[in-house]
N, C-alpha and C positions, 0 to 999 in steps of 0.2 A: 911321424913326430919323434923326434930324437930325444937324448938327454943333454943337448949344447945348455949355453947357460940361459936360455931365455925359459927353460924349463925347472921351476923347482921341484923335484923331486924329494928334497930332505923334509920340503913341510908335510909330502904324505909319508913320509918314512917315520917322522919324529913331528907327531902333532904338537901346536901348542899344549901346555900343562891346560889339565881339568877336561880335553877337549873330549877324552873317551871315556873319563865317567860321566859327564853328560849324555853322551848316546848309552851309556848302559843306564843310565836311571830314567831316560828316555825308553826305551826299552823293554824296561822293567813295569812302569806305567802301562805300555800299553798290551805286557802278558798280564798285568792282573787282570782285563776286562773278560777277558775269555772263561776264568776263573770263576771269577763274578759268576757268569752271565749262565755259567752253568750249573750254579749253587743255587741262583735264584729259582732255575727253573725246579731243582728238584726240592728246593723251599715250597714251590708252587704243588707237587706233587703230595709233598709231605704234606700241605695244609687239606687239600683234598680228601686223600685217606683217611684226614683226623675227621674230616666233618663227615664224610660215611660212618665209621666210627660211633661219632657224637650222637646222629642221628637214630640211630640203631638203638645207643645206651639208654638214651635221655629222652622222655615221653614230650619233646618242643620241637622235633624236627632239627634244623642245621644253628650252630651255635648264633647266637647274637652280636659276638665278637670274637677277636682272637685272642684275648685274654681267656677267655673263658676255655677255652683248648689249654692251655696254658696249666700249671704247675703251683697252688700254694703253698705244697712242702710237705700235702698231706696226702689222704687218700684223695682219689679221684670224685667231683663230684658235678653236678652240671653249673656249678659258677669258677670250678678249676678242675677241668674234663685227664690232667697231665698226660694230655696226648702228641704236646709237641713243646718243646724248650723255650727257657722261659725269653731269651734273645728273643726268636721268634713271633711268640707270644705280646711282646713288645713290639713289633711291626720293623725288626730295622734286621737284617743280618747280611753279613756277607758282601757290602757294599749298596746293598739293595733298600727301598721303603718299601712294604709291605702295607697295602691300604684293602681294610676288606670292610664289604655291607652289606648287610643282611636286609633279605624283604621286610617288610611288618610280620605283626604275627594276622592271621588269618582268624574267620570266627572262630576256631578251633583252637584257637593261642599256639597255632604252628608257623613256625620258619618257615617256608619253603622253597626259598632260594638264596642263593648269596651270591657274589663275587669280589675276586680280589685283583687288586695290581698292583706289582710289581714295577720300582721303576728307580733306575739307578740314583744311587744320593749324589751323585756328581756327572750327568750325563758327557760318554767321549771318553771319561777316568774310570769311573767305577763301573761301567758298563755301559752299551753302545745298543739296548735294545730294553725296549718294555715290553711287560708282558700283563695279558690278562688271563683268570680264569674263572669258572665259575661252577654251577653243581653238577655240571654236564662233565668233568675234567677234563675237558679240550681248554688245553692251555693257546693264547695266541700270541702272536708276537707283531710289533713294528719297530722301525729303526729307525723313524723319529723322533723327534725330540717333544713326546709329550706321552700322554695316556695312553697305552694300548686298549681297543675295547672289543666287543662280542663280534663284533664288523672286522677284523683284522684276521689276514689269514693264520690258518692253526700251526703249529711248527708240525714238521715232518718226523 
């Protein structure tokens, strides 16, 4: 294939205007998921440690919410444990929702389990994987488009 005139070469030389910041903002879209995806997990990690933590501090077992991990400004206490930022705390960070629940309390008025998932606020944009965990800290992952759960395999 030649350069005769049946070939336009000037339109790959000199693209249309706007043509290359659309493939960089194109681009740029799909570097933040990776970003994302690895905040989330270590959001996943950080919420983990905070509930070994919790659990340890505070005579109820694993928090009842993620607020309660969370921060009121003051000392540390078991209805604001400030073991993880208040973003977090709030269920949203990093591109990510954050959905966590707690077992009942037991006759003992113990938690004794939780889990949380993780799952992009704009699945494809903000991340391209959910994740689950729970008191076990095996985080799992799918790259569906819905809930990761205890059935999904664990990331390596």
């Amino acid at each position: 294939m030649g350069l005769g005139p049946g070939n336009n070469i000037n339109a790959f030389l000199n693209p249309p205007p706007g043509y290359l910041d659309e493939l960089k903002r194109g681009a740029m879209r799909a570097s933040e998921a990776p970003s994302s995806e690895a905040a989330a997990v270590g959001a996943l990690r950080t919420l983990n440690t905070a509930e070994v933590t919790y659990s340890s501090t505070y005579p109820h077992g694993f928090s009842p919410d993620l607020k309660s991990l969370g921060d009121n400004g003051g000392v540390g206490s078991e209805s604001a444990a400030a073991l993880i930022d208040a973003e977090l705390a709030g269920g949203k960070k990093n591109g990510y929702i954050f959905v966590y629940t707690s077992s009942p309390k037991d006759a003992k008025g113990l938690i004794q389990s939780y889990s949380i998932k993780a799952r992009p606020a704009t699945f494809g944009k903000t991340g391209s994987h959910n994740y689950y965990s729970d008191q076990s800290g095996v985080i799992r992952a799918t790259d569906q488009d819905r809930a990761a759960t205890v059935g999904d395999p664990p990331l390596q």
